[in-house]
GUMARMI-584980 format. One line per field, with one value per residue (C-alpha): x, y, z; residue in one letter. Coordinates in Angstrom, 1 decimal, always signed. Example, Ala and Ser with C-alpha at 12.3 -4.5 7.8 and 13.67 -1.06 7.14 Angstrom:
u <- c(+12.3,+13.7)
v <- c(-4.5,-1.1)
w <- c(+7.8,+7.1)
rest <- c(A,S)
//
This chain:
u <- c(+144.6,+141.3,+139.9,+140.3,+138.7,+135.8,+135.3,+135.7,+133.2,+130.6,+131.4,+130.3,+127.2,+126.4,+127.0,+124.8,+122.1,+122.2,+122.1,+119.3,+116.8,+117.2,+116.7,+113.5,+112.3,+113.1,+111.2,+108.1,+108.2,+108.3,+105.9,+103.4,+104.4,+103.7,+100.4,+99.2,+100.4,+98.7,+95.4,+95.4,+96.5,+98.6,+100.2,+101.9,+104.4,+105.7,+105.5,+109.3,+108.9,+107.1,+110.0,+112.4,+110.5,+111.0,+114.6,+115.3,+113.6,+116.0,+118.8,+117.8,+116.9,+121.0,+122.3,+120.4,+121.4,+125.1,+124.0,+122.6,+125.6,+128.8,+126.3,+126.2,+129.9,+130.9,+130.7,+133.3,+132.7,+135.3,+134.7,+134.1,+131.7,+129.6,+129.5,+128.5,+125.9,+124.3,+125.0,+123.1,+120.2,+120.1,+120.0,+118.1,+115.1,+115.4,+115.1,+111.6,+110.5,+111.3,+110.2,+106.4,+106.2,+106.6,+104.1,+102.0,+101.9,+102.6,+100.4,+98.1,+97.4,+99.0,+96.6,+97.9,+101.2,+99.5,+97.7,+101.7,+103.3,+100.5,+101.2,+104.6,+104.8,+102.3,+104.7,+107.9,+105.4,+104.7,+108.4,+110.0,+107.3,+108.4,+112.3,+111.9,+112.3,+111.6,+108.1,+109.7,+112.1,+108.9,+107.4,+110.2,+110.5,+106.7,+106.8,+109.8,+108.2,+104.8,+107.6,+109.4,+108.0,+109.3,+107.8,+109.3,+111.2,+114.6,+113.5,+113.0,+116.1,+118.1,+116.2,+117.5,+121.0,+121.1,+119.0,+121.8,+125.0,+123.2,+123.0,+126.5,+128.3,+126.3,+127.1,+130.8,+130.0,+127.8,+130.3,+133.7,+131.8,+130.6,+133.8,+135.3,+138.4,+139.3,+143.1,+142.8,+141.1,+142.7)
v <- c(-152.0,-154.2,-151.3,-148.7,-150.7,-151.4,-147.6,-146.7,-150.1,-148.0,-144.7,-145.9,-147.4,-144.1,-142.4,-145.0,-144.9,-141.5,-140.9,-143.4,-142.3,-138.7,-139.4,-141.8,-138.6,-136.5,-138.9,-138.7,-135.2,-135.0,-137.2,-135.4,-132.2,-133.6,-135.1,-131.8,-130.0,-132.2,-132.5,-128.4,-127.1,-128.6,-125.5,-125.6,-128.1,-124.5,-122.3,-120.8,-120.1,-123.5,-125.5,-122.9,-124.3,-127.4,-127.0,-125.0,-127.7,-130.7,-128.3,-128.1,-132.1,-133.1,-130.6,-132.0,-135.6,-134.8,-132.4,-135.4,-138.4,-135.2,-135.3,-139.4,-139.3,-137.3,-133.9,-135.2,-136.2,-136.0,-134.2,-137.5,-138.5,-135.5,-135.3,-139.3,-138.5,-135.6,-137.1,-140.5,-138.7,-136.2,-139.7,-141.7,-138.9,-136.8,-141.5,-141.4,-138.1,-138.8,-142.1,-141.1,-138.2,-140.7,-143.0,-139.7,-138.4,-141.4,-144.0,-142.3,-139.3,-138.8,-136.2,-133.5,-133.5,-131.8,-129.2,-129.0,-128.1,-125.8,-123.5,-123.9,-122.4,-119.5,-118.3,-118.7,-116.5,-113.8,-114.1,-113.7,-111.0,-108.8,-109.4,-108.1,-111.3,-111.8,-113.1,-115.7,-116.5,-117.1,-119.1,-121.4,-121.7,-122.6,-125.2,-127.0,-127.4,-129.2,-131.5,-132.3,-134.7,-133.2,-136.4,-139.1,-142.0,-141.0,-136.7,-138.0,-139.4,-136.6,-134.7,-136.9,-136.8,-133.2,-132.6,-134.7,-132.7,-129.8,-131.4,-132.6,-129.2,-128.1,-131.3,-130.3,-127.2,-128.5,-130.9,-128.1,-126.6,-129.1,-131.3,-131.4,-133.8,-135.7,-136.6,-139.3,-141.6,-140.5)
w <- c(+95.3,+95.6,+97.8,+95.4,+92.9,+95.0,+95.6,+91.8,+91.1,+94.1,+92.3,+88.8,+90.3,+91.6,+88.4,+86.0,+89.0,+88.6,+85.3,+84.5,+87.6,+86.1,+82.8,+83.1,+85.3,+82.5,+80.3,+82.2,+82.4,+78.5,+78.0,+80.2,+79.0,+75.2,+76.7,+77.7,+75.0,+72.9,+74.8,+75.2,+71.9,+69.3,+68.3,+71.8,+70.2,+68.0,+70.6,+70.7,+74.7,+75.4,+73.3,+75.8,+78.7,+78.4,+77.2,+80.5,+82.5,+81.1,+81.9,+85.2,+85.3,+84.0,+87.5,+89.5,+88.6,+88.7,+91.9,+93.5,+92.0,+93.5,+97.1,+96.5,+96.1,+99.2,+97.8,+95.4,+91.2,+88.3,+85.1,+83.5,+86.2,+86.0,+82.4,+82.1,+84.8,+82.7,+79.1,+80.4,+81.6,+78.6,+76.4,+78.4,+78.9,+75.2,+73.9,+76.4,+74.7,+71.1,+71.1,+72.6,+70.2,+67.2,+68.1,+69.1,+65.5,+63.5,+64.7,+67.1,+65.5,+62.4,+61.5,+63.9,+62.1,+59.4,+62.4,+63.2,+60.2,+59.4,+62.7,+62.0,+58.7,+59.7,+62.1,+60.0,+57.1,+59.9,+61.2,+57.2,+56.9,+59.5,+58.5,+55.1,+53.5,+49.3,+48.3,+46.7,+49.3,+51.5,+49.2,+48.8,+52.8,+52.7,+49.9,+51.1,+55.1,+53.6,+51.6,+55.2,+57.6,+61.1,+62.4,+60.4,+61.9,+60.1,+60.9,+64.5,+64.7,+63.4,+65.8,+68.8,+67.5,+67.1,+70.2,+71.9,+70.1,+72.2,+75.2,+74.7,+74.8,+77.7,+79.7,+79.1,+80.9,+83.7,+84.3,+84.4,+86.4,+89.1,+89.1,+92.5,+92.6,+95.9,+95.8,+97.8,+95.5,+91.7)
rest <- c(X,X,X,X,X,X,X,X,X,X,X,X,X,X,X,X,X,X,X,X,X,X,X,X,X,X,X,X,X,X,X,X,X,X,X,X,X,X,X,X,X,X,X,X,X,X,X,X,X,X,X,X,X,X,X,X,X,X,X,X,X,X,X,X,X,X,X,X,X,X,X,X,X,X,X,X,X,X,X,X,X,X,X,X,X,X,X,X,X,X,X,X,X,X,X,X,X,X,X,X,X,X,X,X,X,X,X,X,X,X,X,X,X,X,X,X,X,X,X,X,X,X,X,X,X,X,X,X,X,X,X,X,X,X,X,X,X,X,X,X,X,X,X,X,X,X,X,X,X,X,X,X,X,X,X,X,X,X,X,X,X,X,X,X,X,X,X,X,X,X,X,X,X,X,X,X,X,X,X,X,X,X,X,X,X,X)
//
């Protein structure tokens, strides 16, 4: 019994490592991105296919972490162990992101949230123009947006929360998919 317990106790290290090497990666990654974004043009951060970028690049991030824990563990990783792997990093690396982009626009530069909102209700206008929406349906859209503070401390968390929810359900995937049980040790 003791040595199956010391392989599990290995096989958890492997997982956390994992999990917490990716997501710092993923952090830094954001960060940069955000940094760039930023230093570029602000109206990057409401670009549809930048905000798909990066979404597409975290994906990629959370398989190769549970890629990389399955090749740690022998070619073998539970479902459990390859969500955890992917959830952790997902957490750990969306944290980094959120966390930079609040002190970003709230202390650094609270000014650009205003650049923000501004591009961001242009292009919901041009969008509700070109779907036949109401003038005053429009209007309403527009007036409630300058009331909402994308990049408040509570609308930031919600943001991570529901960032994470997403993340979630794709981890469930990611990790049906890459599970590979080995008998021997369940």
């Amino acid at each position: 019994m003791p040595v199956k317990t010391n392989i599990n106790k290995t096989m958890n290290e492997i997982v956390k490592k994992n999990g917490v090497n990716f997501g710092v990666i993923m952090g830094v990654i954001s960060i940069i991105a955000y940094t760039i974004m930023y230093a570029l043009d602000i109206t990057l951060f409401v670009n549809i296919w930048v905000g798909i970028t990066l979404f597409l690049i975290n994906i990629v991030i959370g398989i190769v972490a549970v890629a990389k824990a399955k090749k740690g563990l022998l070619g073998f990783i539970s479902f459990k162990d390859a969500f955890t792997v992917f959830f952790i990093t997902m957490a750990i690396g969306s944290l980094m992101g959120a966390l930079y982009m609040l002190v970003l626009f709230n202390f650094i530069d609270p000014a650009a949230k205003a650049t923000i909102t501004e591009s961001a209700i242009e292009m919901t206008v041009k969008f509700m123009q070109q779907a036949g929406s109401k003038t005053a349906d429009i209007a309403k859209t527009v007036k409630d947006m300058r009331e909402t503070d994308n990049f408040a401390p509570l609308s930031m968390i919600k943001s991570y929360f529901g960032g994470l929810l997403m993340y979630t359900i794709i981890g469930l995937i990611v990790a049906a998919a890459m599970k590979k049980n080995n008998e021997v040790f369940n």
